[in-house]
N, C-alpha and C positions, 0 to 999 in steps of 0.2 A: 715439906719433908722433915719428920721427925730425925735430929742429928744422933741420937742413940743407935737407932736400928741402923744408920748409917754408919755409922761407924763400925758398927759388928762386922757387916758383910763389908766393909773394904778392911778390916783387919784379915778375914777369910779370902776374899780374894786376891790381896796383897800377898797372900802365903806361896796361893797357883802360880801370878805370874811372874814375880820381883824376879826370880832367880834368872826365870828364862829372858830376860836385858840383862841382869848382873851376870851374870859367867860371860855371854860375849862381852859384856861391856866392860871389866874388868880386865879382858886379855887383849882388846883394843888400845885400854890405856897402856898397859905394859909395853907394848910392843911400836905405839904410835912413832915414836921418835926413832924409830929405825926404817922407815919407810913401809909403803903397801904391800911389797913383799912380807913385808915382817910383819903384818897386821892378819894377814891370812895364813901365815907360818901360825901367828899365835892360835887364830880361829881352829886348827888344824890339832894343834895340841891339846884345845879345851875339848874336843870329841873324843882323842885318846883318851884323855882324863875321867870322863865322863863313859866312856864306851869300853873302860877297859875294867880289869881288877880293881878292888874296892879297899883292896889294901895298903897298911903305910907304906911298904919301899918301895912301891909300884908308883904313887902318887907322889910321894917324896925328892923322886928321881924325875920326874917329870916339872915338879915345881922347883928344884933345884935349878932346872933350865933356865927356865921362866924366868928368878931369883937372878940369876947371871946378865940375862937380857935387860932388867934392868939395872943391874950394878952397870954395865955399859953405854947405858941410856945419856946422850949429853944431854949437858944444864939445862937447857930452854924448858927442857920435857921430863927432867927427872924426878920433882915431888908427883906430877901426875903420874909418872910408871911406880914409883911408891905409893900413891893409892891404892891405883888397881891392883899391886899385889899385896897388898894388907887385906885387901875385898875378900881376892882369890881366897887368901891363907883362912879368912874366918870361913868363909865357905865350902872348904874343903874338909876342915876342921868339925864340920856337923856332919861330915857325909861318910868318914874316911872310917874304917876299921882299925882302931886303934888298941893294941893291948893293953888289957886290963883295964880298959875302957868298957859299961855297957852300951850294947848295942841300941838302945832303946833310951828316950827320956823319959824321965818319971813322968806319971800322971801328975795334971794339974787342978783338982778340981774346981777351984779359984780360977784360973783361966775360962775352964767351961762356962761355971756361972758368969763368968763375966760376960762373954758372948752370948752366951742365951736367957741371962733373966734380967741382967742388969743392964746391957743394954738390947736385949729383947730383940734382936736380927730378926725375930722370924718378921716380928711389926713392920720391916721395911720394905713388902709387900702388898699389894693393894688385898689379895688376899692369901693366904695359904695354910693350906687345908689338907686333912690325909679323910678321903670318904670311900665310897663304896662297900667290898664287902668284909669292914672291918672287926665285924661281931664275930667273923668266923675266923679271925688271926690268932693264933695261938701257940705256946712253943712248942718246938719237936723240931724233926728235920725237914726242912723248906728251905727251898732256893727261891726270894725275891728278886724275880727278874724286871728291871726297870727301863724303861722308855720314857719320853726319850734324852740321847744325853742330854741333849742342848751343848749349848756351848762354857757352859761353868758348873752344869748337875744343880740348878737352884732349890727343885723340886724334892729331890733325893735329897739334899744337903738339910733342909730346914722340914720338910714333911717326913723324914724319915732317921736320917741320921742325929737330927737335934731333937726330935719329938719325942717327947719323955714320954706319952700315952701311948706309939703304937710301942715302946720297949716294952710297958707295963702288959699290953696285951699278948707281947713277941716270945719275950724273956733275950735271953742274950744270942745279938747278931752281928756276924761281921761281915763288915760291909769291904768289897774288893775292888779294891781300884790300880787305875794303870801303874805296870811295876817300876816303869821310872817315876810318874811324880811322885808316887808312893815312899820309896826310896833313894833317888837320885836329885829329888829338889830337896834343898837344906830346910827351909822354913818351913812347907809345907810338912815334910817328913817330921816336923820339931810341932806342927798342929795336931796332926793327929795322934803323936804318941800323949801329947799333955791334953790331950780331950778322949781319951777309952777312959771306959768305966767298968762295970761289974756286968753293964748289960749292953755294951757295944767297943764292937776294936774297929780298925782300918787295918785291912792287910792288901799284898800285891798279887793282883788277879793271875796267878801263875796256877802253873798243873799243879804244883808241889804243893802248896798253901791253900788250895782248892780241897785238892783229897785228903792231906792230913786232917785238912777239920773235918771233913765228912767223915772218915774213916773214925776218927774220936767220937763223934754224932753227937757231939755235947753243944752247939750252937747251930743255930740257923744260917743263913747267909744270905746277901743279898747283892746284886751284879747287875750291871751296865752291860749290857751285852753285844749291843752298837756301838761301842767303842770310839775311838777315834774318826772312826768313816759315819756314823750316824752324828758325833759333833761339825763333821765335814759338809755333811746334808743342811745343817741346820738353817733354815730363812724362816724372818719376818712370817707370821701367818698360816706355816703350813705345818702339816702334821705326817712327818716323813719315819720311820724305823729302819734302819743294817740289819736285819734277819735271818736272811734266807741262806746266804754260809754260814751261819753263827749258830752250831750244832756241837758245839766242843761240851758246852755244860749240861747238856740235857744227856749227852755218854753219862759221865762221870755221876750225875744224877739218878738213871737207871744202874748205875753199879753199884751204888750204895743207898738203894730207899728212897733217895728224898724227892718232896714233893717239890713241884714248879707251883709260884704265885708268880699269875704275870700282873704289874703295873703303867699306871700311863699316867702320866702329869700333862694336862691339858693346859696350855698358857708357856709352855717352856719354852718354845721358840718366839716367844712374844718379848724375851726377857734381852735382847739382842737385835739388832739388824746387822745381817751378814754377808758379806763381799758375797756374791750370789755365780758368779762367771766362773768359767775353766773349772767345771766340778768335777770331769774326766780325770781330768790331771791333778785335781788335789786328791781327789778320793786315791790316786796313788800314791802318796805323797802319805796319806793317812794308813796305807797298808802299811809301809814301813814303820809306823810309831811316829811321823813326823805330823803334828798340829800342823792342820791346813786349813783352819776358819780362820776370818778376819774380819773383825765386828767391832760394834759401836752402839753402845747403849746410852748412858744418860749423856746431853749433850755438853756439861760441860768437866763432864768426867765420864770420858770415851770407855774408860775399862770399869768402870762400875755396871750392872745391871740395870734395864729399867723394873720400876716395881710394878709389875705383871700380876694379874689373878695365877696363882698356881694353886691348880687342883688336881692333886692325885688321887688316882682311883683305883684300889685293891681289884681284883680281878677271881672268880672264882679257883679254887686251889683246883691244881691239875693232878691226880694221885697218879705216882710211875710204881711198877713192880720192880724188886730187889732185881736184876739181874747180872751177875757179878761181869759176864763178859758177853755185852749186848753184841749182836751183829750192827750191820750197817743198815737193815732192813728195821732194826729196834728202832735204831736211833730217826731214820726218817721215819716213823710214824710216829715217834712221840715229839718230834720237833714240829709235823706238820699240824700238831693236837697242839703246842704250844703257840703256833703262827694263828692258828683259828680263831684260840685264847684272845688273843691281843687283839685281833681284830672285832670279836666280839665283844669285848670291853671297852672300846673305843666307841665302837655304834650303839651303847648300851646308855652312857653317860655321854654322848657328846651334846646333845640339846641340853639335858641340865647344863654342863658347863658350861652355854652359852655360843655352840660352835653347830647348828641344828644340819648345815648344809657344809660340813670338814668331811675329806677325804682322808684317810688314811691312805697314804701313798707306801708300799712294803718294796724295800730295796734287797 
């Protein structure tokens, strides 16, 4: 295994998960030397923080507490409660709305390249690839609907968002992802504002940031649509999609023109092996916004990917008519047109990809 490409993708994926152990870990240490009460008091505070306003005296007031906890912290435990709140403070610090502060870090171009050419991330796949029907991509208004998540997006990540050829043939697209990691993780949120370009942003799969661009029609887009409950689906070998209530974006699409491309990345669940049990109850767990996969890739580095064949495959564009205030009759016919989509895309290219006898499983 080439150590470059390796490095790219655990830079990137170091971005997803650091925070989500640093914030509890950080308010464990604060609070350890006050006993288990106090450890779940802290736990409790990091949700408020996290779940609440994004503003300084909001945050300020609540770190103040914290701040207190461990000024009271005895000796045995108190440079470890001064860590963890030095953690907290830097992490809050990236997250917090502060005046006169921009909201946004500059782009980095120098960062990009660094991830993508110089140490070349996409190489640390056995393969990865964007095919199918990509002669016919072009810009205008299109909604790139993607399958499936997987459990890190490795597909969408390096076949689409770092692939400098489908931008050339796209023009510019923003790609929407969940509005916590988007915003609510520090690092993560500090990757993708220092990796937009002229022909790709990252923004928070929300209504408001959905229709704003549509409504401007000056970018494409591109969306996960299985969410968190299609990362929840994810195991070894199988070829699973969240679909069938996932009709929010094909409204919004018949309200403003745009077309559906549906895609599929073949090999995405390959990039993972996933706690496969109790998926009733995670899949509930992932309605809320709460991550309920629990996986194990390379073996001696658990949170890294295995390097998988990822092949994504373009899917015939699905054309919707403008309607500004579709019924609910619009919106299931053009969703059951966009289910067909996916399906037929799948059985279309699954022998090429090497999968001749895969089921597409539709949740």
């Amino acid at each position: 295994m080439s150590m470059r490409p390796f490095l790219s993708n655990f830079i990137a994926v170091q971005s997803w998960i650091a925070p989500i152990f640093l914030l509890p870990g950080s308010l464990v240490l604060i609070t350890a030397g006050h006993g288990t009460k106090a450890i779940f008091g802290g736990l409790f505070a990091g949700a408020v923080l996290t779940g609440g306003p994004k503003t300084l005296p909001f945050r300020a007031s609540i770190f103040s507490v914290l701040a207190a906890v461990t000024y009271s912290t005895p000796e045995p435990h108190y440079n470890t409660s001064m860590f963890g709140l030095a953690s907290l403070f830097v992490m809050l610090a990236m997250i917090t709305n502060i005046p006169g502060r921009p909201t946004k870090w500059k782009r980095s171009p120098f960062f990009n390249k660094f991830l993508t050419q110089t140490l070349n991330g996409r190489a640390y796949y056995a393969r990865a690839e964007l095919k199918g029907a990509i002669n016919s991509v072009k810009p205008g208004k299109v909604m790139y609907a993607v399958h499936p998540h997987g459990v890190l997006t490795a597909g969408w990540t390096w076949n689409m968002f770092f692939n400098a050829d489908f931008h050339k043939r796209c023009g510019r697209v923003g790609f929407l992802l969940d509005e916590g990691l988007r915003l609510k993780s520090p690092t993560f949120r500090m990757m993708c504002d220092w990796c937009e370009t002229d022909n790709q942003w990252a923004g928070a799969a929300t209504k408001r940031v959905m229709l704003k661009a549509m409504e401007e029609g000056k970018t494409s887009l591109a969306l996960l649509p299985g969410g968190f409950q299609e990362a929840t689906l994810c195991a070894k070998g199988k070829d699973r999609v969240y679909i069938k209530n996932r009709a929010g974006f094909v409204k919004y699409c018949l309200m403003h023109g745009y077309a559906i491309v549906p895609c599929y990345t073949f090999g995405e669940s390959d990039t993972y092996s996933c706690f496969p049990w109790l998926l009733k109850f995670r899949l509930g767990l992932a309605k809320q916004n709460i991550p309920a996969a629990a996986m194990w890739g390379v073996s001696w580095c658990p949170f890294m990917p295995l390097p998988a064949e990822l092949l994504t495959y373009v899917g015939e564009k699905i054309e919707l008519p403008k309607i500004s205030e579709p019924t609910k009759d619009d919106v299931k016919k053009y969703h059951a047109m966009y289910i067909d989509g996916i399906q037929n895309l799948f059985d279309k290219h699954k022998a090429e990809a090497g999968r001749k006898d895969a089921v597409l499983e539709i949740f």
